[in-house]
N, C-alpha and C positions, 0 to 999 in steps of 0.2 A: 423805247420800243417803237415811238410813233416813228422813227428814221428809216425803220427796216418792215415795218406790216402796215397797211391800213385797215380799220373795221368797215364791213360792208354791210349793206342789210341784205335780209334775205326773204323772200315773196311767205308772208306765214308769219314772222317771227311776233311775237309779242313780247309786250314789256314786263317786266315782273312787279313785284308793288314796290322795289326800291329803286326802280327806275331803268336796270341793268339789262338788255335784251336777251330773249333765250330764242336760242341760242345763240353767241358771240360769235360771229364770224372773223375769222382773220384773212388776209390774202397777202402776200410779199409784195412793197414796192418793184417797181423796176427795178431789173437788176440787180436787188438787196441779196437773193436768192438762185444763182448761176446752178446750183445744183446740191446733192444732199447732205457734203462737208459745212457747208454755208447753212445749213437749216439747224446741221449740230450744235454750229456755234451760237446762233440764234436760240437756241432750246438751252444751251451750258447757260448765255450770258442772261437771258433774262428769263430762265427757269421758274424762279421765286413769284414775278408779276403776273406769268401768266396763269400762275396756282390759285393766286388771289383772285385772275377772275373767275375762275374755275366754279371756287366759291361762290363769287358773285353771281355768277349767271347758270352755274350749275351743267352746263352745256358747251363747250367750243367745238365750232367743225372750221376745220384749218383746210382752206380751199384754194386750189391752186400752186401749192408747192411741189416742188421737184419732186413725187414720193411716187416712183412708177409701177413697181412690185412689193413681191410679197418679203425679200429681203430688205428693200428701202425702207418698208414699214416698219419691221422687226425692227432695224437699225433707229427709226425714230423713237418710237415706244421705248425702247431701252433707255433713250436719252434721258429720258424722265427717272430714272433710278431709281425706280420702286420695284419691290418685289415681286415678280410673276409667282399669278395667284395655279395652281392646278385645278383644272376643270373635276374635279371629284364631289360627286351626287349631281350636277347636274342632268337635267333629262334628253336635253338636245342632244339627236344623233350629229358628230362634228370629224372630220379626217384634221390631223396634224400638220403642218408645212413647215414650221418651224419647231426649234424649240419651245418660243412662247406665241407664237402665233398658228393660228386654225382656222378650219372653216367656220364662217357663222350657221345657226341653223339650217340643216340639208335635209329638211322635212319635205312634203311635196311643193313645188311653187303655187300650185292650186290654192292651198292652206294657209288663208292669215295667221299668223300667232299674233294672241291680244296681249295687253300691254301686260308690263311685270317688272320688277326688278331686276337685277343678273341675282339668282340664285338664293333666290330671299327664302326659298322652301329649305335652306339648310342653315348650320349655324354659323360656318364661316362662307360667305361672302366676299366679293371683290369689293375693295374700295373704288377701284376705277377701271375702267374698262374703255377699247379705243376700238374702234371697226373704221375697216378699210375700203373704201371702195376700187375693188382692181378692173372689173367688167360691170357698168351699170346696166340694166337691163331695159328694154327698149319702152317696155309697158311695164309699169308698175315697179312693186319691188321698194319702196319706200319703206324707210327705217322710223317712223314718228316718235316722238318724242315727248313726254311731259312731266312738269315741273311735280314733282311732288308735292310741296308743303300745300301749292292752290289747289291741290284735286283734295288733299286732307280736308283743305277746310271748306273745299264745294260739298263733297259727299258728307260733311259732319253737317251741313246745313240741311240738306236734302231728306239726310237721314238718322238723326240723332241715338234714336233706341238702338240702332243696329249696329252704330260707330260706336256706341257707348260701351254693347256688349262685345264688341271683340275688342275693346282697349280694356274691360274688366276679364274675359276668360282666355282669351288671344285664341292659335288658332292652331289646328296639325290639317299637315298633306300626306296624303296616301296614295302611293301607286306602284302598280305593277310594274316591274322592268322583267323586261323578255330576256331570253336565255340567249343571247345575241343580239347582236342591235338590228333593229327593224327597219328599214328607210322609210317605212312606206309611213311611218307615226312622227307628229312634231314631237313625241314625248316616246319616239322611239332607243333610248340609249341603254343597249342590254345592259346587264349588272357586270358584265366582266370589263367594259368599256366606265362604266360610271364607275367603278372602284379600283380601275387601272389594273386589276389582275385577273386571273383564271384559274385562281385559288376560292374554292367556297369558306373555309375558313377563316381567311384574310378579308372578304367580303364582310362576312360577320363581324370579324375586326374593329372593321370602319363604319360600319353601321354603329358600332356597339362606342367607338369612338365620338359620335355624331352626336347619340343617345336618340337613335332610330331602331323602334320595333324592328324584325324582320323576321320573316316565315318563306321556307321553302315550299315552292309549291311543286306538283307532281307531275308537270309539263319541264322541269327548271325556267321556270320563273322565280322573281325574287318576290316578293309582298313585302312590303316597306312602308312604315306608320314613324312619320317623322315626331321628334321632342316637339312639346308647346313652343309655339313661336311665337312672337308678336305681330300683330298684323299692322300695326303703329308703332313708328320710332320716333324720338327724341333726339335732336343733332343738337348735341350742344354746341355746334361750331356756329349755326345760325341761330339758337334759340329756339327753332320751328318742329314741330310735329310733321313727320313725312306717311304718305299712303306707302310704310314698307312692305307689300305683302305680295303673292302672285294669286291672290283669291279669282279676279277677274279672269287669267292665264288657266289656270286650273280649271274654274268649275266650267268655261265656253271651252277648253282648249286642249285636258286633257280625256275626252273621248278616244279610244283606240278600242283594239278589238280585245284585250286586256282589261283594260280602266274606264268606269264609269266618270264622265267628268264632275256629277252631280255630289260625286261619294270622294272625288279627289282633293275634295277640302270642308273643312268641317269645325265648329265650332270645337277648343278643345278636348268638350266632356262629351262629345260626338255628335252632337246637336246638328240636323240637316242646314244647310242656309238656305232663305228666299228667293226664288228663281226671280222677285222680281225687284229684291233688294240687289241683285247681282247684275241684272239690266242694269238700273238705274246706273250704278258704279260705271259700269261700261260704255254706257251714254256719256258722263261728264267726262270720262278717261277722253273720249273722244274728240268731245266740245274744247277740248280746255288743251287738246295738244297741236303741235306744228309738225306739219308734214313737209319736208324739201324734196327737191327730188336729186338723188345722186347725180356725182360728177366726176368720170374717171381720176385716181390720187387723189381722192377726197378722205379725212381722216377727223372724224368725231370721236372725241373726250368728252366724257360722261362722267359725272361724278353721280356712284350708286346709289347713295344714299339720298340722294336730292332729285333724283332722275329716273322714269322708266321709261323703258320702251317697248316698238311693238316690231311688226314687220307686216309689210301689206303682198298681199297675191301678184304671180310678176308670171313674164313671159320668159323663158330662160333665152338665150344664157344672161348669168347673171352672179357676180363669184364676190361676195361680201367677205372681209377675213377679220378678226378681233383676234384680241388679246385681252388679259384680265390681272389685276393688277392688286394684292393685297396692300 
C-alpha cells in the first residue's frame, strides 16, 4: 500500500496509547490515483489492511482522492462490501440522494449537535459509517471526533459512582417524534420518516420490533421509551470498554418544543441524571477529541463502535453526506 497512498498528519491529531494516530490519514501518491476506477482498485486490492487500520486507529479520513460527488462517493463506500445499514429510529431530520447515501444532519446550522454514537439510542446500529464532504463550509461546520475507549476511561476516572451506575442499571432515551419531520429540531425526524412508512400500525411494528415503549399522542405525535440499553460496551475486537451511549447528545441536545432534553435520557429505573455529571462528560468529550477542518472530496471512515462524533455551527452552505454500514 506504501506504492499507492502516503500517511500525512493532520493539525489535532493525537496518538492513541498503542501508538496509531487518530485519525489515519491517507492521501494517493502522484499519479497512483488518475481518477475513481483507480481508487476502486486501490479499495478491491488492499481492502483487508486498510480494515486493520481502521481497527487500529479507529478513524480514516482519505484526503484528496478523485471522489467529487455524491455518486463517486456512493461508488466508493460500496467498494467496501458491507451491508447498507437503513436509517430506521434515528432522530436526525436527513433527505435521500442515493440509495445508500443521504444528507448528514439538516437540523439548523446555528445548532451544534454534541458528540454521540450513530444510533446508539437504538438496538441495531451501524458498524460503520462514512461522511462526505461535497461543499465545506466557509466558517465552521467541523465534524469532531473521538476515540471512545479514552473518553471511557477519562470519564470513569473523573467519575466513578456515576460510570459505575450506568455500567450496573444502563440506560433508556425517550422522545417525542413529530407528526412529520420538523426542520427546525436536530432531533427533528417525524415518526413516518424514522420508521419509513405512513402506516401507524407498522410504526408500532417497529417500535415493537426495537422493544420501544410507544404512546400515541393527540397532536399525532409518537412518545417513544426506548428497551434498556447500555451506556458502556465491551469490543472484543480490542478488548476495551467504549463510552457507547448518546447520554451527552440527548440530555444538551435533544431540547425541542416536544422533548425535554433533561427527561430524554434517564437512568433505566428512571432515575433523573446529574446536570453536572453530564457537564463533566461533555467537557472531557471535548478535551480529548480532534477537530479538522473539511476539505472538498474528503471522506471519513468511522468505526462506530470505537468512535463518536459531533458537529460544530457552520455558515451555510455547507452539504456533508454519509452512509451507514451494518
Amino acid at each position: 500500500m506504501d506504492s499507492v497512498v502516503s500517511i500525512i498528519p493532520l493539525l489535532g491529531q493525537i496518538l492513541l496509547d498503542n501508538g496509531n494516530p487518530f485519525p489515519l490519514v491517507l492521501t494517493p501518491k502522484s499519479d497512483s490515483m488518475a481518477n475513481l476506477s483507480d481508487v476502486m482498485t486501490f479499495i478491491e486490492q488492499y481492502r483487508e489492511e486498510l480494515l486493520s487500520f481502521l481497527i487500529q486507529s479507529g478513524a480514516i479520513l482519505f484526503r484528496n482522492f478523485p471522489i467529487s460527488d455524491a455518486l463517486a462517493f456512493d461508488t466508493f463506500a460500496r467498494a467496501f462490501k458491507w451491508n447498507p445499514l437503513p436509517y430506521i429510529g434515528g432522530a436526525a431530520p436527513r433527505r435521500q440522494i442515493t440509495e445508500i447515501v443521504f444528507t448528514s444532519n439538516e437540523s439548523p446550522p446555528s445548532e451544534p449537535i454534541p458528540f454521540h454514537h450513530e444510533m446508539a439510542q437504538v438496538p441495531k446500529f451501524p458498524e460503520h459509517l462514512m461522511f462526505f464532504c461535497e461543499i465545506p463550509s466557509k466558517c465552521g461546520g467541523e465534524t469532531p471526533i473521538a476515540y471512545s475507549p479514552m473518553v471511557y476511561n477519562r470519564i470513569s476516572r473523573a467519575l466513578p459512582d456515576f460510570v459505575q451506575k450506568l455500567e450496573d442499571t444502563h440506560v433508556r432515551y425517550t422522545r417525542i417524534l413529530p407528526n412529520g419531520d420538523d426542520p427546525q429540531s436536530a432531533i427533528g425526524r417525524g415518526w413516518q420518516s424514522t420508521y419509513q412508512t405512513q402506516d401507524r400500525l407498522r410504526a408500532e411494528q417497529v417500535c415493537q420490533e426495537q422493544g420501544t415503549d410507544c404512546e400515541w399522542l393527540n397532536d399525532g405525535c409518537l412518545k417513544t421509551i426506548t428497551k434498556i440499553l447500555p451506556a458502556v460496551r465491551f469490543d472484543e475486537r480490542t478488548g476495551k470498554k467504549s463510552w457507547f451511549n448518546s447520554i451527552v447528545a440527548a440530555y444538551t441536545g435533544w431540547s425541542d418544543k416536544r422533548n425535554d432534553g433533561k427527561r430524554a435520557v434517564t437512568f433505566a429505573d428512571g432515575t433523573l441524571m446529574d446536570k453536572d455529571d453530564i457537564d463533566q462528560c461533555a467537557s472531557i468529550l471535548n478535551e480529548f477529541s480532534v477537530t479538522f477542518t473539511w476539505q472538498q472530496g474528503d471522506v471519513l471512515l468511522i468505526d462506530n463502535r470505537q468512535v463518536l462524533h459531533a458537529r460544530k455551527s457552520f455558515e451555510p452552505p455547507r452539504r456533508i453526506l454519509a452512509a451507514l454500514f451494518q
